[in-house]
N, C-alpha and C positions, 0 to 999 in steps of 0.2 A: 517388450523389455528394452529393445534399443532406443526406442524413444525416448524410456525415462533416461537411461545412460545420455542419451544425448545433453537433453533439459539437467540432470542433475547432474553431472560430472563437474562444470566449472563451481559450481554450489561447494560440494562434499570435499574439491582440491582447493577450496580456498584458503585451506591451513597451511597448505602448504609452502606457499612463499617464508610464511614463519619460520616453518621448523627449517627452512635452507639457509635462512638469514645468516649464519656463521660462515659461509661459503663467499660471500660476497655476491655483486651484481652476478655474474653467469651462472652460479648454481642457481640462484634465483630466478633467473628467467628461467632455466631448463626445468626446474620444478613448475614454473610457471603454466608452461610448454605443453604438459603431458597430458593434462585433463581435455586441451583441447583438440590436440593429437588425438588422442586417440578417440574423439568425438568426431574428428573430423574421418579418419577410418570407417568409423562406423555409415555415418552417413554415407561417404561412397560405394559401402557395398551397397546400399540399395538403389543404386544410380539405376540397373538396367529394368527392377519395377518402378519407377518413377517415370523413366523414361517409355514405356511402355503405357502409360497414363492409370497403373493401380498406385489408390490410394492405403497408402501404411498407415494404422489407426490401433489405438488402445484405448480403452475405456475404465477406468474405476467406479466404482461408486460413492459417491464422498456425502455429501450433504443434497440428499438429490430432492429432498423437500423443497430445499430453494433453487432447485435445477443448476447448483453446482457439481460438478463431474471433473474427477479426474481425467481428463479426456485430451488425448493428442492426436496429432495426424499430419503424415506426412505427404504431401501431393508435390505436384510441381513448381507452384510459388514459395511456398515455404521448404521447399529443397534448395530453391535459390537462392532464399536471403538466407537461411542456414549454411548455404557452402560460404556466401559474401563475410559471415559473421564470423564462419572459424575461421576462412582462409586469409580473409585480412586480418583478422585478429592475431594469430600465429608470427605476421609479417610486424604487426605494431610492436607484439613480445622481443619480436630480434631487434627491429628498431629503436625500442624504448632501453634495453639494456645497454649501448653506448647512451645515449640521450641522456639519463638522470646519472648522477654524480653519484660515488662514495657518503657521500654527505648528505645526501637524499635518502627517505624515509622510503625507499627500495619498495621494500616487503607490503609494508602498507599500500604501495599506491599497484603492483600486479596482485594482491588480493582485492581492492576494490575492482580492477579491469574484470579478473573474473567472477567477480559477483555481477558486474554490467553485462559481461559476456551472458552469462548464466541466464538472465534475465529477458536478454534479449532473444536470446532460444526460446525462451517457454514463452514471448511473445510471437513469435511467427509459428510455432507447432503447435499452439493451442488448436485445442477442438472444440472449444467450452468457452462460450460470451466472458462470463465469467470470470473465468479461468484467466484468460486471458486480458481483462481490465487489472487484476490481479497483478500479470507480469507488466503490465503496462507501466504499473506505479510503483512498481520494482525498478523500473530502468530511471523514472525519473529521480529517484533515490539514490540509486547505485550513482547514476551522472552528477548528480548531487558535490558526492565528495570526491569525483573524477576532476571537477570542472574547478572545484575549492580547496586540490590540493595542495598548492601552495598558500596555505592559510594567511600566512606571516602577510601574507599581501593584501591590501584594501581592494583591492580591482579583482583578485581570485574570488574574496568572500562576497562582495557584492556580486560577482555574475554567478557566482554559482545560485543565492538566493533570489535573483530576477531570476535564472532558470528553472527554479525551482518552484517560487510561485507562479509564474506562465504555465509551465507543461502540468503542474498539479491543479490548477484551476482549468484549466483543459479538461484534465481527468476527470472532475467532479461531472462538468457537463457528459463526457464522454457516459458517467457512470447511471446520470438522468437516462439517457441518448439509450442504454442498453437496457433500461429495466422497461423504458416504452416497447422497444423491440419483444424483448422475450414475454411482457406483456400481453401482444398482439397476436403475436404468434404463438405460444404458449409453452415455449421451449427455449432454452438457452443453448442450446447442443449446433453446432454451426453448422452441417448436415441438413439437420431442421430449417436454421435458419433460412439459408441459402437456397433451399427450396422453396423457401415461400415469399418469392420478391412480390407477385400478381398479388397477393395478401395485405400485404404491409403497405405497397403503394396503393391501394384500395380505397385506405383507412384512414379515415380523417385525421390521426393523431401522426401519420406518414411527414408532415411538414417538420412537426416538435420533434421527432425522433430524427430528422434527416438535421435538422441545426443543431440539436445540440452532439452529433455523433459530430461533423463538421467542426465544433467548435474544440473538441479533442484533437481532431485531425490537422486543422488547421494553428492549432495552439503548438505540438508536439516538431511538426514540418515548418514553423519559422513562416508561415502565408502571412501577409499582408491582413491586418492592421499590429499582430502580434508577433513580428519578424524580428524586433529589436530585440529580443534576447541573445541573439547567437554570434552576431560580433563580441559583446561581450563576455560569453561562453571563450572566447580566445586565451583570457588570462589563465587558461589550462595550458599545461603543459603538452606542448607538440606532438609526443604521441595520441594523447589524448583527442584533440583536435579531429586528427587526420583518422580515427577510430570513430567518434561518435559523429562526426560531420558529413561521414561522405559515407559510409555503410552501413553505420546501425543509427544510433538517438534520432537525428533528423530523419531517418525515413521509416521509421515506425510509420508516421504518420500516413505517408504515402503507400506502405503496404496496407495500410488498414483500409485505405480507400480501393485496392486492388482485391482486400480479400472481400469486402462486403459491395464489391461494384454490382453483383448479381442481382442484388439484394435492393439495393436502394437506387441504382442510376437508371436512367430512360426516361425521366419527367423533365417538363419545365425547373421544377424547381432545383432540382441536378444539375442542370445543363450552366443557370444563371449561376446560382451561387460557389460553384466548383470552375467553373469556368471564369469569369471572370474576377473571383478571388486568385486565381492562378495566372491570370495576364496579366494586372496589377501588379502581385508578386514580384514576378519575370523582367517589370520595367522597370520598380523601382529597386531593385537587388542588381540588376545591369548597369544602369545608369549609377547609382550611387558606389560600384564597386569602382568604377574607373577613379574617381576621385580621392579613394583611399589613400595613404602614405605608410601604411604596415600592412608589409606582407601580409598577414594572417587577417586581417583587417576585409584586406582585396578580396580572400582568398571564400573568406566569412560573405560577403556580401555577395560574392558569385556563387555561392552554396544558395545562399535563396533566391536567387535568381533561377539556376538550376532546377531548383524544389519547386519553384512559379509553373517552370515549364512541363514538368512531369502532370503539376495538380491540376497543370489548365488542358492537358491531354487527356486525363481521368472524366473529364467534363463534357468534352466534347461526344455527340453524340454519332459516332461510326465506332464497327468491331472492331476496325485495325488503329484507333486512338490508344487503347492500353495496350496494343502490344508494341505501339512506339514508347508508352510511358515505360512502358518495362525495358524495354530495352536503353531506355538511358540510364533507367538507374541502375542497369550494370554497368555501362560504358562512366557515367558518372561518378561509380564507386571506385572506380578504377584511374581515371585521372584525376579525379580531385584528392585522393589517398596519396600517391606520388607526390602530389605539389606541395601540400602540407608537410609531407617527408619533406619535403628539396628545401622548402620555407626552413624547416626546423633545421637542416645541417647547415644554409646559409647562419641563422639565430645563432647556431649554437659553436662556428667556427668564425665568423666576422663578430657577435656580439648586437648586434643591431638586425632588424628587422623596417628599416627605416629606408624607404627606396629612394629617398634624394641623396642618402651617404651612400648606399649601398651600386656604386656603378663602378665596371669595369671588373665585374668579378672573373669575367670571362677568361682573366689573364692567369688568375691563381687556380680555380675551380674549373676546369673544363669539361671532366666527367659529370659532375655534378648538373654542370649546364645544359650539357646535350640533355641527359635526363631531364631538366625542367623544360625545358624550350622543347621536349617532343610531347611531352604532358600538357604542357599550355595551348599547344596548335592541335591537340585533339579536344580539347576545351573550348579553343575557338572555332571549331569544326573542319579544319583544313583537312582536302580527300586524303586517303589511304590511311586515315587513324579514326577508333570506332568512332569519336563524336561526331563526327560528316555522317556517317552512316544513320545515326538518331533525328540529329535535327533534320535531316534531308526526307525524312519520314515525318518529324513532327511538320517542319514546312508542306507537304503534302495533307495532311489531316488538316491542318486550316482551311484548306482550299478547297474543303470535302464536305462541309457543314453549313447549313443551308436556314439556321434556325432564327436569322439576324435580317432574313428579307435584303432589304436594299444597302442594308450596311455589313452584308457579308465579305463585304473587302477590308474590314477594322480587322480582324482576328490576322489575315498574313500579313497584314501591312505590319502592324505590331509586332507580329514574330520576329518580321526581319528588320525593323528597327533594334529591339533586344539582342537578336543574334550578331546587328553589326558594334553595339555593342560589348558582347562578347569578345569580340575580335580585338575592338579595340584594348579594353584592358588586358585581354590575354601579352599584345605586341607589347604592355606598360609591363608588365612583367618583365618579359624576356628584354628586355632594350633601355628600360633601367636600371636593371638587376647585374645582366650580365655585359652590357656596352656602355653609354651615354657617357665616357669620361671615363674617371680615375676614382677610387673610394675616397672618402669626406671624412675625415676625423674617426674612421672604426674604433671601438674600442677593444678589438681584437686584429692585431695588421703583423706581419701580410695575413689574411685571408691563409687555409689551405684546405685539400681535401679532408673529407674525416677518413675515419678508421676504414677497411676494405667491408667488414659484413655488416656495416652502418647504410651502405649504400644496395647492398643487396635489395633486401623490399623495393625501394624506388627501379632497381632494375628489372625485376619482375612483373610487376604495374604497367610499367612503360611498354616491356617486350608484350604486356595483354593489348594491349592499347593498338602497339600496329599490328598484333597478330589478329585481332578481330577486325581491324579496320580493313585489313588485308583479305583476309581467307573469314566472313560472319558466316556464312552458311557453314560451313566445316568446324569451325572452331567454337557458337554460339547456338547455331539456329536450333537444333534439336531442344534443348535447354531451353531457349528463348518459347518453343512452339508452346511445351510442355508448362512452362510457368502461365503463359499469359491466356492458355486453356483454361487453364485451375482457375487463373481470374476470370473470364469471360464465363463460366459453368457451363460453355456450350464450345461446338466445335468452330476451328477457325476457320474467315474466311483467306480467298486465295491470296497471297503473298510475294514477293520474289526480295528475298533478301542480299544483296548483290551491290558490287560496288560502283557498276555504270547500268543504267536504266535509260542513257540515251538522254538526249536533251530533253527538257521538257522545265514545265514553271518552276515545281522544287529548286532545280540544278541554278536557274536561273538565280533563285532568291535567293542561293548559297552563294554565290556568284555576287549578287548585290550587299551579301552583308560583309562580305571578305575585303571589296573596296570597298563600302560604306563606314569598316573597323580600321580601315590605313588614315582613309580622310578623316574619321576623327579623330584618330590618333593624333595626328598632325597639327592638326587644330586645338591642340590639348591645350597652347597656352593662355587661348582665348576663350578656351572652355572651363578652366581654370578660375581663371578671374570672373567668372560668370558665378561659378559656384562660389566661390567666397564671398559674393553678395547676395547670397541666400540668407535666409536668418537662421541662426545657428540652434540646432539640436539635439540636447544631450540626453539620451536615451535612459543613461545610468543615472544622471543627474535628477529627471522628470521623477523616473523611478521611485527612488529613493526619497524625493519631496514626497513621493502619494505616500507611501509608508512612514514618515513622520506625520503626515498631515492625520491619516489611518490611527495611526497609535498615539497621539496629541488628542483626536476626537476621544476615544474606545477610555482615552488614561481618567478624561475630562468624564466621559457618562459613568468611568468605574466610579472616580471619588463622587459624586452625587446620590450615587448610590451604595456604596460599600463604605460609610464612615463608621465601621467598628462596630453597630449596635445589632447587635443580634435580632432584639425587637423588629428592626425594620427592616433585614432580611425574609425571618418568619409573614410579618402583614402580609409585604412583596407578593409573597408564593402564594398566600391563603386569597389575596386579591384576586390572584389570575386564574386560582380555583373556580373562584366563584363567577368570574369573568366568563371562563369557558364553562361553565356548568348553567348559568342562564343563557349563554346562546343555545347549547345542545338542547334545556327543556323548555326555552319560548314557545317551540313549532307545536308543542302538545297542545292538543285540544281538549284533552284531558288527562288527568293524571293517573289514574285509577282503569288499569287495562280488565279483560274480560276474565283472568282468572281470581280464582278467591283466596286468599291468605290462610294460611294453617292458627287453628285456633290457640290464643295463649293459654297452660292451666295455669295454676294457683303457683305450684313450684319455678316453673320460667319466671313468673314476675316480678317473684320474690328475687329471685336470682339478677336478672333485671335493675330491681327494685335497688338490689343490696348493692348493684355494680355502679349505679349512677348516683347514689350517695358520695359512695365511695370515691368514684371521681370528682365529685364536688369538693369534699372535704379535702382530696389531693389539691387541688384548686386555692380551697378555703386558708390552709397551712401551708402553702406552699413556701414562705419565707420560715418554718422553722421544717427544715429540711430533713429530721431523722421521722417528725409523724410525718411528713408528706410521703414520704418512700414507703411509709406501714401501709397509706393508705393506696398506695399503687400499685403494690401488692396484691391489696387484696384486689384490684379490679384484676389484675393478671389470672387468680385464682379462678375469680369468676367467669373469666372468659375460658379457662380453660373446661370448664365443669360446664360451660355452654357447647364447646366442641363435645363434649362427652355426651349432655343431652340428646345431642342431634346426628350420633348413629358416627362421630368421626375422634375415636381412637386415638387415630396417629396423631393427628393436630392435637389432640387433647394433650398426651404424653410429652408430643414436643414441645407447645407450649410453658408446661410444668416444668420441665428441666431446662428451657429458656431461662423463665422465668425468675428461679433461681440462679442462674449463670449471671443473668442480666441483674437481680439485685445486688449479689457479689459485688459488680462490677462500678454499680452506682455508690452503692456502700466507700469503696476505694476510692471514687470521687471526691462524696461528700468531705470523707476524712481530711480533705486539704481543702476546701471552702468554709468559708464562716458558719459559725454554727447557726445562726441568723441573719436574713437577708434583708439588707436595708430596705426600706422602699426609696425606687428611683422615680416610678411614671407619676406624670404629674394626672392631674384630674380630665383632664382632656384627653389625655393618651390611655386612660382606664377607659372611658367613654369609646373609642376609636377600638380598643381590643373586644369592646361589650358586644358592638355592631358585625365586628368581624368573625365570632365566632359564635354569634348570633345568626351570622346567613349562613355561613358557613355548616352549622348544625342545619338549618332548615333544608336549604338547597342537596344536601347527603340525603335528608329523611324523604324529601321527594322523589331523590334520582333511585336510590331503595326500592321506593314503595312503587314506582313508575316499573321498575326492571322487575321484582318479586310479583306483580300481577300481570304481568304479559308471559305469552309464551317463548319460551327459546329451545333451540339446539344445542344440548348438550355434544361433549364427545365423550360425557364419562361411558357411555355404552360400550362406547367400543374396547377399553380397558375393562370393562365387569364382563366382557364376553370373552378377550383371550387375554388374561390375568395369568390363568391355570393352566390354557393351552398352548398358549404361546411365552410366558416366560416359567413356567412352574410353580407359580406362589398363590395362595387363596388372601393373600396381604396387597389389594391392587397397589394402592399408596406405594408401598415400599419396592413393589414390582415395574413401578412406573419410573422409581428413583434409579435402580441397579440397571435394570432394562431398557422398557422404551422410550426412557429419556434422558439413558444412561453419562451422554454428551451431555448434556445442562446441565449432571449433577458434577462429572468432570472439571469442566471450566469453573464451576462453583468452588469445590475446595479449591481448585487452584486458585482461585482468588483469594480463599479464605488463608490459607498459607501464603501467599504474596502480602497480606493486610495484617495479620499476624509479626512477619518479620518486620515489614517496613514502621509497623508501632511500635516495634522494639528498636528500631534503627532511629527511629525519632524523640525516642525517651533515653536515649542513653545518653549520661552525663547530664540527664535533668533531673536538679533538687527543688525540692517544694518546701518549706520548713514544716516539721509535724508542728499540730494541734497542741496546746498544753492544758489546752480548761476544755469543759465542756462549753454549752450554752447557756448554764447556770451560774459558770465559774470555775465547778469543781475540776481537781487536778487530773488528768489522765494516768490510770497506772503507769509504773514506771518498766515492766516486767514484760521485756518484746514477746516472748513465748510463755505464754501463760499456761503452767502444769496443768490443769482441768483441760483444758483445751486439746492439749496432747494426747491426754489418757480418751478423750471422747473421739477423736480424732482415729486413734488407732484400732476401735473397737469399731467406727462405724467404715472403714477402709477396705476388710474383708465382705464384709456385707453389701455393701454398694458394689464390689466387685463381681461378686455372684449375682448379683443382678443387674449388672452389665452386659454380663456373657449370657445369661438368663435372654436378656432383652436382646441381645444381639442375633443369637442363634435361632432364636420363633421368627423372626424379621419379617423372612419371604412369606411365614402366614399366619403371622398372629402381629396386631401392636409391636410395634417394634424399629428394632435395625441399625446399621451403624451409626447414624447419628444421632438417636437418643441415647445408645448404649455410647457413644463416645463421649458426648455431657454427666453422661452420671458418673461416669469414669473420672471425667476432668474435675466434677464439683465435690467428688472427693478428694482428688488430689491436691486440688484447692484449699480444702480445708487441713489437708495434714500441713502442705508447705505455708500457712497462717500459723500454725501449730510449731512448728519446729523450722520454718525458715527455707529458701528455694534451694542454698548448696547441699544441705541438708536428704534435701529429698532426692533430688539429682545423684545424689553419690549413690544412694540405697537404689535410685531407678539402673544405675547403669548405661543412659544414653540420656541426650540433652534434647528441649523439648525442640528443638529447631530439626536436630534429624528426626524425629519421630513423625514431623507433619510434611518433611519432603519424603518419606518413605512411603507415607499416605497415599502423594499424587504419583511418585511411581508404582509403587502397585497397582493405583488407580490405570494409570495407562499404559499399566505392562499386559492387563486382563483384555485393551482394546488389541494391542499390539501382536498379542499370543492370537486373536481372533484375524486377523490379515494374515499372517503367516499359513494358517491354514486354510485360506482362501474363501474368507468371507468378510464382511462389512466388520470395520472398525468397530468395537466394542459391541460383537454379536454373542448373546453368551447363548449356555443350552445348559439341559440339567437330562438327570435319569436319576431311575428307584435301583436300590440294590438291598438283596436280604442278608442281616447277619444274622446269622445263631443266635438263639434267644433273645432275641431285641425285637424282630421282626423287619419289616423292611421300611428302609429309609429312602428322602429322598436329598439328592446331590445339586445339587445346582453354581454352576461357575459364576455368576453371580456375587454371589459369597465372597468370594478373592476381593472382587470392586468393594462390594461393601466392609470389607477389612481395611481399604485403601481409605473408605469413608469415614471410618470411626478412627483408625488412627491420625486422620489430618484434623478432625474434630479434637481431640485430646489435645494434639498436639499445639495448635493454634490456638486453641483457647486458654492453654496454661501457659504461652508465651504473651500473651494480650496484657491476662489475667497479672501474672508472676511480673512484667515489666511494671504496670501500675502499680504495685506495693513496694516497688524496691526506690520509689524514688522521694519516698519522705527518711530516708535514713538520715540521718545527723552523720552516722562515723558508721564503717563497715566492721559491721560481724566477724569474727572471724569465720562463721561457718557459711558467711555470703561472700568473702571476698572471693 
């Protein structure tokens, strides 16, 4: 149960910013505040089994056909990125309430936070593949309108949608990536997973599930060739930034590689594509971050530079490479959250984020500075603050891997070219920012501090910064042991976490990047002018051309094909019928399999006989439109007295009350189409329909008669065997509907009530002119409510109603159920409201047909809901016999309630369909319509 509190607490307080809205920014945030407070509470109580290495784990049962599971679990990595998530998040809540103005859409943008929040918990607690691709696409969403909320702006809306299609095109592959997995392995459940790496890397399809899981990962984490989203991701507002940049969006990616490392690393294929994807990364997010001129810019480009280093440690092949990875992306989360802070109070106190205006802050801002300048040198790795302590282990793990033969000196050479640019831009920070002169035209001067609890969070970061750098064993290591266990799935090798380990290469190459980041420092201005003879690349610009280039293609194949004609829609589809319906029966060798066809009598032929006239003649008439409807009809009728031949009832039944719903419903068509149809096709397009529907018949009669003489596996057995015993009905049909497929039938009305309103939502204020002649000529009564019509109308009302309930009540074992019994119900009511009009009937109903069919789908899922409650699967129902006096004994089934849910969204939906089509040939309203 704590779990779910965990995952759904920022979800269920997302209203909350709302209802505080009257209070201003700090009732705001503190309503903000509470959901994650007290997540974060919870989580800590179970610090000492965590730390003890039990795993906390819940499980539901959800959709477990497709091996989705409710399923969480708490171990030692995702205790960590769960404390990273609320404890900076809590920090971004204090920080973001000075940050955004009065004037700012407040409420809006900490309910998106905690919808992101939210999201991002249910991605690192997941238990369940799943489950957790789920939350995946949740964050990219949530970041969505994190990244685009300053709409008003062209640079917000476009990064938000480059981040959105980058990390959701990720997804997609990610989404490939998992169903190869739980494929192979035959489980979705991460448990499973996780156990079975010798499996999966076994198996030939190990390659395709290892890149496209990779191209999620590397899409999500900003790696190199997909990197260019995340500067642009900047047009967020600052708390934003220093939230999704440095502890949660970007490193989804990189705990996904931590939590599935058991799983899929230790091959070649690992070692290449993870690894040097991640040194790439590293060079070119270092190198290019120096050259920035916005803060958040720099700040943006040394985030992937960072994310290089962690993904090109996940890569490398020794036990102690992830527990340096992990260990930076705590030290990581930790100064780069700070410096985004110090970024946004410089932005949001000078006005510019602009590092050639922005010098000699040192003079106005001095708190602020210390805070940056201790953030930046744990960034550039200087001793006694955590980032030395990380990269002094990643420089060690280069040195350690053996897998590059004679070129095993590229991986640390490279580290510590990247690291010494690290250095270097870290000094461009601090010595632009806060010395090099005098401020340049601010447009906010002097400069001053912000507010006192604005600066809090960056004080907290910082004091983490040299308290780890200072005392890691005492203040990290336990944590650190326990998370990078949970990722390795086995036990650690030895360690010594410590801040001098004596001279040795590491220390050395710390040593070399620290001058290596002065000297190019220094050399900035001929480094300088080196890059600005590069050819210029606009990231956003390229973008945005693929997506007009995208949408200019897609606009160009719509108009070629979608020019209005119906006709050439219909070919379209019947083409590629036929298309894939001759490649599926080429490979036959014969058409005609080993079993023998049931013999036709006299009566089917007839029937038969009568049914394909009848479609002819629909055919034949089809341009006078009231006989083509008689004769389509009758094939309706015929089909249904074919379900009835052939031993199936229900079809029969529901066909029948279709059938009549459905002519209704054409009837109300016709009334506003000509009463004769011109002819349009020319003789060559007669010819082209002949062909078409010509193979089209043949190719159906073969793929039939191919399928009707071979043998197959049913699954009706297993419904004709526990129909009775397992849901209580000798009706399997309708047992199948209420019960074990009770979810199908769910989602279905919910549909059918979603398509009901929205064809009322789409006809409203639309007029048609009525008809005045027939097709003869003659004049249309003038008389909307025709008395005969009334008087038959309310004789047959009673009747069909008793044979509603009649039809509704036998369901579970006879013909039946709510949804015939809900048609006949409607196609009465149909015909009173023809009779006497829709206000009419409505008054006399007492509720209107819109609540009647959302009343449907809540019933419908109050019968699932009532079933969890008392502790079983979602819509599990149960029945029992009970004896009354003189009756005998009956039997009960919960059931029943669902299908009440069914027959009334059936009524309902079908007379709002129904009753919107008629109302929209009125010339003037009724009074008893208005």
């Amino acid at each position: 149960m704590i779990l779910l509190i965990l995952v759904f607490a920022p979800f269920l307080a997302a209203v909350l910013p709302f209802l505080a809205a009257r209070g201003g920014r700090t009732w705001i945030a503190l309503a903000t505040a509470l959901a994650p407070m007290l997540a974060l509470v919870l989580l800590l109580s179970q610090t000492s089994q965590v730390l003890t290495g039990e795993v906390v784990s819940i499980k539901y049962a959800w959709i477990s056909q497709l091996g989705l599971n409710l399923s969480f679990r708490l171990d030692g990595l995702s205790y960590l990125f769960s404390l990273l998530i609320l404890g900076i998040g809590l920090l971004v809540i204090l920080y973001a309430r000075y940050y955004l103005s009065e004037q700012e859409r407040v409420a809006r943008f900490f309910t998106s936070l905690l919808l992101f929040m939210g999201s991002m918990l249910g991605l690192v607690l997941a238990g369940n593949l799943l489950l957790m691709l789920m939350f995946w696409e949740l964050t990219s969403l949530s970041s969505f309108l994190l990244i685009g909320f300053w709409s008003r702006q062209v640079a917000a809306r476009q990064g938000a949608r480059m981040a959105l299609a980058i990390t959701g095109g990720g997804g997609l592959a990610l989404l490939a990536g998992i169903l190869v997995i739980g494929n192979v392995v035959g489980s979705y459940e991460l448990v499973d997973v996780l156990a079975a790496g010798d499996l999966l890397r076994a198996h030939s399809l190990y390659p395709v599930a290892l890149v496209l899981v990779l191209i999620g990962v590397f899409t999500k984490s900003a790696q190199f060739p997909f990197h260019f989203w995340l500067p642009h991701a900047m047009s967020a507002p600052t708390p934003v930034s220093a939230y999704l940049h440095s502890a949660t969006m970007v490193k989804a990616g990189v705990f996904l590689l931590a939590r599935l490392y058991p799983l899929l690393s230790g091959t070649d294929w690992w070692f290449y594509l993870v690894t040097f994807t991640g040194l790439t990364t590293l060079l070119v997010g270092a190198v290019t971050a120096l050259f920035q001129h916005d803060l958040k810019g720099l700040l943006a480009y040394s985030t992937i530079s960072h994310l290089g280093l962690i993904t090109l440690l996940f890569g490398l092949d020794s036990d102690l490479a992830p527990v340096a990875a992990i260990f930076h992306i705590i030290n990581h989360a930790t100064f780069k959250a700070s410096l985004f802070m110090a970024a946004g109070i410089i932005d949001h106190e000078a006005g510019s984020r602009d590092m050639r205006r922005l010098n000699g802050l040192w003079k106005y801002m001095p708190h602020t500075a210390i805070l940056a300048m201790v953030a930046s040198s744990a960034m550039a790795g200087v001793p006694l603050l955590n980032g030395f302590l990380s990269k002094e282990m990643f420089f060690s793990e280069t040195l350690h891997q053996d897998l590059l033969g004679s070129f095993n000196w590229l991986l640390p050479a490279m580290a510590t070219i990247a690291a010494a640019f690290s250095v270097a831009y870290s000094l461009r920070f601090i010595h632009d920012v806060f010395f090099n002169g005098t401020p340049i035209n601010l447009p906010k001067f002097p400069p001053h501090e912000p507010p006192r609890y604005m600066k809090i969070p960056v004080e907290v970061l910082v004091f983490c910064c040299l308290l780890v750098g200072v005392l890691p064993a005492w203040s990290i290591g336990s944590l650190l042991a326990v998370a990078a266990e949970s990722s390795l799935g086995h036990a650690l090798p030895q360690y010594d976490l410590a801040i001098w380990h004596g001279f040795n290469l590491p220390l050395l190459m710390s040593f070399i990047a620290l001058v290596g980041g002065v000297v190019i420092y220094s050399q900035r201005a001929h480094l300088f002018r080196w890059y600005d003879g590069l050819p210029s690349i606009n990231a956003r610009a390229m973008f945005e051309s693929s997506v007009r280039f995208m949408y200019g293609l897609i606009s160009r194949m719509l108009a070629r094909i979608e020019n209005g004609s119906l006709q050439r829609y219909i070919s379209l589809l019947l083409f590629a019928v036929i298309a894939v319906l001759t490649i599926w029966l080429a490979p036959l060798s014969q058409v005609t399999g080993e079993m023998t066809l049931t013999p036709v009598d006299p009566l089917t032929a007839l029937g038969l006989a009568v049914m394909s006239c009848a479609a002819l003649l629909t055919m034949g008439f089809h341009r006078h439109r009231f006989t083509a409807l008689l004769m389509l009809s009758v094939v309706g009728l015929v089909v249904a007295m074919v379900f009835s031949r052939f031993s199936a009832p229900d079809l029969a039944l529901t066909q029948l009350v279709v059938e009549v719903v459905t002519i209704l419903l054409m009837l109300l068509v016709v009334y506003f189409l000509p009463a004769k149809a011109p002819s349009e096709s020319s003789s060559l397009l007669h010819l082209r329909d002949i062909i078409i529907a010509a193979s089209c018949a043949v190719l159906m009669a073969v793929l039939t008669f191919a399928v009707l003489t071979r043998p197959y596996q049913s699954i009706a057995d297993f419904f004709l065997a526990n129909s009775l015993t397992g849901g209580g009905g000798t009706n399997v049909v309708n047992v199948i509907l209420v019960d074990f497929r009770g979810f199908d039938t769910l989602g279905e009305i919910s549909v059918l009530a979603i398509t009901a309103i929205a064809t009322v939502a789409l006809l409203k204020g639309l007029y048609l002119p009525r008809a005045r002649v027939d097709n003869q000529g003659r004049g249309w009564s003038t008389e909307v409510y025709p008395m005969m019509l009334g008087v038959l109308a309310r004789l047959i009302l009673p009747l069909a109603l008793l044979v509603s309930v009649f039809m509704f009540l036998r369901g579970h074992n006879e013909p039946g159920g709510g949804f015939i019994a809900g048609l006949i119900t409607a196609v009465a009511l149909i015909l009173l409201q023809v009779a006497y009009g829709q206000r009419w009937v409505q008054t006399r109903m007492g509720v209107r047909f819109p609540n009647i069919a959302a009343a449907g789908v809540l019933i419908a899922t109050a019968t699932g809901l009532a079933s969890m409650l008392l502790g079983y699967p979602f819509l599990t129902s149960t029945f029992t016999h009970i004896t009354i006096p003189f009756i005998g004994e009956i039997e009960l089934a919960s059931a029943i309630i669902f299908d009440l849910g069914v027959y009334l969204t059936v009524v309902g939906g079908t007379l709002l369909i129904l009753s919107g089509l008629g109302r929209i040939g009125h010339d003037v309203k009724l009074p008893e319509d208005v």
